[in-house]
C-alpha positions as a printed Julia matrix, in Angstrom:
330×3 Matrix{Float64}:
 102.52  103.59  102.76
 104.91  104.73  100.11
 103.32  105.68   96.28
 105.73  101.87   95.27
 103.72  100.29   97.79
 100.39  101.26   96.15
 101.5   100.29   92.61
 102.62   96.76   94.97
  98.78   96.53   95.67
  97.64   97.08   92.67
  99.95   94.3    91.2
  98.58   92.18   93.83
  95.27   92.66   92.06
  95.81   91.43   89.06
  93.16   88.71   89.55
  90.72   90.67   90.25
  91.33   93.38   87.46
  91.26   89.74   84.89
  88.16   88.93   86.56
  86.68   92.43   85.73
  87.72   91.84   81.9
  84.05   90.06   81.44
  82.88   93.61   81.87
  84.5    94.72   78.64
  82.73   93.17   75.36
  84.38   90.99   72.76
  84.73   92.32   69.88
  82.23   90.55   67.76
  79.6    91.19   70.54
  80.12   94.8    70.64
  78.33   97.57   68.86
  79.87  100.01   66.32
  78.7   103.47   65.38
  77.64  102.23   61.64
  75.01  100.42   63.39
  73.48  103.31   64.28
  73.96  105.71   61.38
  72.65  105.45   57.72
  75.03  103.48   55.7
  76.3   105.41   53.05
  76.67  102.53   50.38
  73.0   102.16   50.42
  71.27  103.08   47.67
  68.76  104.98   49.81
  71.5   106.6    52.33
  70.22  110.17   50.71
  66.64  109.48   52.02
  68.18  108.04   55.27
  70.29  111.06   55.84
  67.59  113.45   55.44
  65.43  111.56   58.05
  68.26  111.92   60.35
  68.6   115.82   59.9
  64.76  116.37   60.42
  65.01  114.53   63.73
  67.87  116.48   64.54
  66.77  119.85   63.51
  64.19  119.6    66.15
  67.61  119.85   68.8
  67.36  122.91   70.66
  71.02  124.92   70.7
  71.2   124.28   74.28
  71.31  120.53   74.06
  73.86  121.11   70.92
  76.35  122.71   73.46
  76.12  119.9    75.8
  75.99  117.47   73.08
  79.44  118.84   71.66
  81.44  119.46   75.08
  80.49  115.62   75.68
  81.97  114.57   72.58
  85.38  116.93   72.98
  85.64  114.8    76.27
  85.35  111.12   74.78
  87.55  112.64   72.12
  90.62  113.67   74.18
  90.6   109.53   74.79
  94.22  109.41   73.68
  95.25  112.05   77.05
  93.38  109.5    79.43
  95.12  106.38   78.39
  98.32  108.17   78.39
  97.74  109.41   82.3
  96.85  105.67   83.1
  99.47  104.39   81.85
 101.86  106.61   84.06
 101.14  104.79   86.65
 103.8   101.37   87.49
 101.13   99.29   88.87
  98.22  100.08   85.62
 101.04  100.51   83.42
 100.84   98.49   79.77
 105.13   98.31   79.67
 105.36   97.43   76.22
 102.37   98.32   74.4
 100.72   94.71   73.87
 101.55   92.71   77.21
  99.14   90.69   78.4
  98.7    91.35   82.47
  95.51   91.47   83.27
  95.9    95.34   83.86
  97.08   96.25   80.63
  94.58   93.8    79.24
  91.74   95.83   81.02
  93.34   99.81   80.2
  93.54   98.75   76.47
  89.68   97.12   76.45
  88.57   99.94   78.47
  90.33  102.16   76.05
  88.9   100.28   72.83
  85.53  100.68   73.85
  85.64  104.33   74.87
  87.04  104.98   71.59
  83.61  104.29   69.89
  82.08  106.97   71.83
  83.86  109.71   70.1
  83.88  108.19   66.93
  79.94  107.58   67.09
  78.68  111.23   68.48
  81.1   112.56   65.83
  79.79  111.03   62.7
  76.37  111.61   64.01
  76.85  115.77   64.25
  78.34  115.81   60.77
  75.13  113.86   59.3
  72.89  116.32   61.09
  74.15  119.57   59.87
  73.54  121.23   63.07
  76.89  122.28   63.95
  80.2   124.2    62.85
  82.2   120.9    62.93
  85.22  123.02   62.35
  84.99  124.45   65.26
  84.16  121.74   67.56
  87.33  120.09   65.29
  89.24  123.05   66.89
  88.42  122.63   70.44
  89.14  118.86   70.64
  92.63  119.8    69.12
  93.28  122.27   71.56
  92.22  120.08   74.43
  94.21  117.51   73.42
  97.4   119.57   72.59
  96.3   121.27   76.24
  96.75  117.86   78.12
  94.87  116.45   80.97
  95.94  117.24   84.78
  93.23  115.3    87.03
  95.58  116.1    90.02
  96.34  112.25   90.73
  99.93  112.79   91.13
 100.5   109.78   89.37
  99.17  107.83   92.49
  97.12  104.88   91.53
  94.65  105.31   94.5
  94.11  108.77   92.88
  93.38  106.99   89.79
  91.19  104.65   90.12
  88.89  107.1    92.42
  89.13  109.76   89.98
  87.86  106.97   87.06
  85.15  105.67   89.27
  83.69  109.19   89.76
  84.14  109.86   86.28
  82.66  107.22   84.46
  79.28  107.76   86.99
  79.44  111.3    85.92
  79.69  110.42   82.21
  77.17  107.73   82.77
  74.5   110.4    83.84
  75.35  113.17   81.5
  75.07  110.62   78.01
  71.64  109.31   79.64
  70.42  113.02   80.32
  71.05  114.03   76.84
  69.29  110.76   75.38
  66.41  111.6    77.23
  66.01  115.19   76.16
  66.92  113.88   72.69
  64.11  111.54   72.53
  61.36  113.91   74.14
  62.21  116.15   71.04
  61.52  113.7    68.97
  65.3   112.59   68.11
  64.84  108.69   68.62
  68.22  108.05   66.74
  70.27  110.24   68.88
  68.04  108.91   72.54
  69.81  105.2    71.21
  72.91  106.31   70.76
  73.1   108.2    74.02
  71.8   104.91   76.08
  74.35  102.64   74.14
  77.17  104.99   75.13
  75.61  104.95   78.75
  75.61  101.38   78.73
  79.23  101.6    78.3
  80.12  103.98   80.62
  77.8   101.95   83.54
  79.94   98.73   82.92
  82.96  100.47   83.33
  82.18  101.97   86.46
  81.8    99.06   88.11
  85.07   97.68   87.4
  86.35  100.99   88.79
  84.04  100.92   91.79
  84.8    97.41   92.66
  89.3    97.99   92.01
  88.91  100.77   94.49
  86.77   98.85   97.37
  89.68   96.11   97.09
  92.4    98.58   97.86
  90.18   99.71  101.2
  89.97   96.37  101.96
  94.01   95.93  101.33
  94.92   99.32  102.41
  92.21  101.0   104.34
  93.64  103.98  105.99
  95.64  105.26  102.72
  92.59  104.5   100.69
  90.19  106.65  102.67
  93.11  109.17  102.84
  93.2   109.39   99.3
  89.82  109.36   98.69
  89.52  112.46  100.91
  92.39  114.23   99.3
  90.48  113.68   95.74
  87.2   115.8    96.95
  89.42  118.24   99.2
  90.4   119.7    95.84
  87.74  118.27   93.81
  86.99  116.51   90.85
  88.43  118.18   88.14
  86.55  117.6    85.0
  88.35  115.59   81.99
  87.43  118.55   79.61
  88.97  121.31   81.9
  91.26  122.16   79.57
  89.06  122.63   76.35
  89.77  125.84   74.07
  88.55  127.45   71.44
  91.79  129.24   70.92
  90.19  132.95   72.89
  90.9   133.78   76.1
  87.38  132.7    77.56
  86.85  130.04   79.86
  85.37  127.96   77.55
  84.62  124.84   79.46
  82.85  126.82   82.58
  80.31  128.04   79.98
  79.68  124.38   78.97
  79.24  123.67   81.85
  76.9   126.39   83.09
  74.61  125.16   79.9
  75.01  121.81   81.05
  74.11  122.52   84.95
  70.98  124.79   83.65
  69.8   122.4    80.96
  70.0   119.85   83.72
  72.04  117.56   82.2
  75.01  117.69   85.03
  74.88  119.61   87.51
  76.18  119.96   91.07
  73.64  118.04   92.82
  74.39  115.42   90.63
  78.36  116.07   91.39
  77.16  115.56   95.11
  74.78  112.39   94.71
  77.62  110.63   92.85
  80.01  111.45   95.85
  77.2   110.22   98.24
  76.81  106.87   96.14
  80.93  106.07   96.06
  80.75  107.14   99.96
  78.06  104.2   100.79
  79.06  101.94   98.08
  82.38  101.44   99.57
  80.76  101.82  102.47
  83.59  104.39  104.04
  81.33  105.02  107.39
  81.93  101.5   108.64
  85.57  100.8   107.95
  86.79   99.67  111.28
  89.96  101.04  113.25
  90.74  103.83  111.5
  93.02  106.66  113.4
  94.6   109.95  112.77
  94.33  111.6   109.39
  92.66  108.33  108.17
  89.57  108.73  111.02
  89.63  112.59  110.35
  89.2   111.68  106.22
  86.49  108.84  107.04
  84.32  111.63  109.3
  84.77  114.04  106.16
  83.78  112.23  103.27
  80.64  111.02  105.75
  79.66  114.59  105.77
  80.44  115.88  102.58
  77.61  114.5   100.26
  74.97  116.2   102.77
  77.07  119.68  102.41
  77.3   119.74   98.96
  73.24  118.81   98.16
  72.88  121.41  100.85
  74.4   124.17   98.37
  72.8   122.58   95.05
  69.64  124.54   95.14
  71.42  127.83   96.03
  74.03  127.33   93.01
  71.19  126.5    90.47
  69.5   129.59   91.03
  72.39  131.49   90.49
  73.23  129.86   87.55
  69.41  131.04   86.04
  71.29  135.02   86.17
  74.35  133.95   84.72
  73.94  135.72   81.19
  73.59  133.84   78.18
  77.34  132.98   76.21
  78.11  132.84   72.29
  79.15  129.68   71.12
  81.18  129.54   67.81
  79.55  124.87   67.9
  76.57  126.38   67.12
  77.67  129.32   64.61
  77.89  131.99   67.3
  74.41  132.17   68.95
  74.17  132.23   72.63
  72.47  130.02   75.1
């Protein structure tokens, strides 16, 4: 099947992608991040302010680091939109049509927004972070683009978002957690509202891609192989701090030892796509399509095979400065 007959199955799905707009909020029913933060017309914001820092001070540097390479991802929102929109069968041709796909990439897009906007306001309130610097990186990532290795295919796409927004899902609820257990209530509420967000949208990601196996079942399963041949590559990759170092693979080794993402939970969401689109039972599948269906069966157990071996190595990786948190290591 030729890349114009994928964006042809994709426009065949426009009723589906309008029936997944009941996923995105209105509006008026969504939340915004002033609900969360002190308002600042109050007469009382000082007092409000300062309860928010002594929640926050208890944040140890490790969960700052994760906390500020999640928010230079929901902040490069404007490079995600833009690779979307590459694509003929997602793409929004003049801005403000109203298909049901443009409809959906311009909600999605809306609501993501808030995430970025939220997190940020609530670092600059807490004072625990060189917000110039963090400023810096999301500058650089988004002047460094986005490459997710989709080729512009839509299959590509969608799988790529449906893995994503699971991954983003976990990490957001991981750092709520830790948040709350050190006492950071305000922060564990914003992290589950954001995770809220990110759960909806996987669905409608989940459910776009098990519609193009059922319309296209060999290519899909092709393409879905292809995706984890050369992996996932994270929407961050790119993040600099204008040095040399590899900034974003010492997030991410933070991230992986804090237990906030790590590879087993790369591998668990690769076993959950695997069995939610259930790929082990799609019938008459031949060639490089059967060959892709046997892999992606086997992959998930290979990959939580290596989990445990990667985490320990990742306790003797030595500790990195980090210019979000005024130079100290973790």
């Amino acid at each position: 099947m030729t890349l114009l007959a994928k964006d042809d199955v994709l426009i065949d799905m426009e009723s589906l992608a309008e029936e997944q707009l009941s996923l995105l909020k209105s509006v008026k029913d969504s939340w915004q991040p002033s609900d969360f933060l002190p308002d600042m017309a109050d007469k009382d914001w000082h007092e409000k302010v300062n309860a928010l820092r002594k929640k926050a001070a208890a944040l140890p540097d490790e969960l700052l680091v994760i906390l500020v390479g999640n928010i230079v991802t929901e902040e490069a929102l404007p490079s995600y939109q833009t690779w979307l929109n590459r694509s003929q069968g997602l793409k929004d041709e003049t801005g403000v049509s109203a298909t049901p796909w443009a409809l959906w990439t311009r909600g999605w897009t809306a609501e993501e927004n808030r995430h970025g906007d939220l997190l940020n306001k609530y670092l600059y309130l807490s004072g625990r972070v060189n917000m110039r610097s963090f400023e810096i990186t999301t500058h650089h990532l988004i002047k460094n683009g986005f490459d997710p290795n989709s080729e512009n295919d839509p299959y590509r796409a969608i799988v790529y978002v449906a893995f994503q927004e699971r991954a983003t899902k976990i990490s957001h609820s991981n750092v709520g957690k830790l948040a709350e257990k050190c006492g950071d209530q305000t922060l564990g509420k914003i992290c589950s509202a954001i995770a809220g967000d990110e759960a909806r949208h996987e669905e409608a990601y989940k459910r776009f891609f098990r519609r193009i196996i059922e319309m296209d079942p060999a290519n899909a399963v092709i393409v879905f192989a292809q995706m984890m041949k050369q992996r996932i590559s994270m929407p961050a990759r790119l993040m600099s701090d204008g040095t040399e170092r590899d900034l974003f693979n010492q997030f991410a080794v933070v991230a992986q030892r804090s237990e906030v993402y790590t590879f087993r939970d790369y591998a668990e969401i690769l076993r959950h796509l695997v069995d939610y689109w259930e790929i082990a039972s799609i019938p008459g599948l031949s060639g490089e399509a059967a060959s892709s269906q046997e892999y992606l069966c086997r992959l998930p157990d290979q990959y939580l095979a290596k989990a445990n071996r990667i985490r320990e190595t990742l306790l003797n990786v030595p500790k990195e400065p980090f210019e979000w948190i005024f130079g100290r290591s973790v």
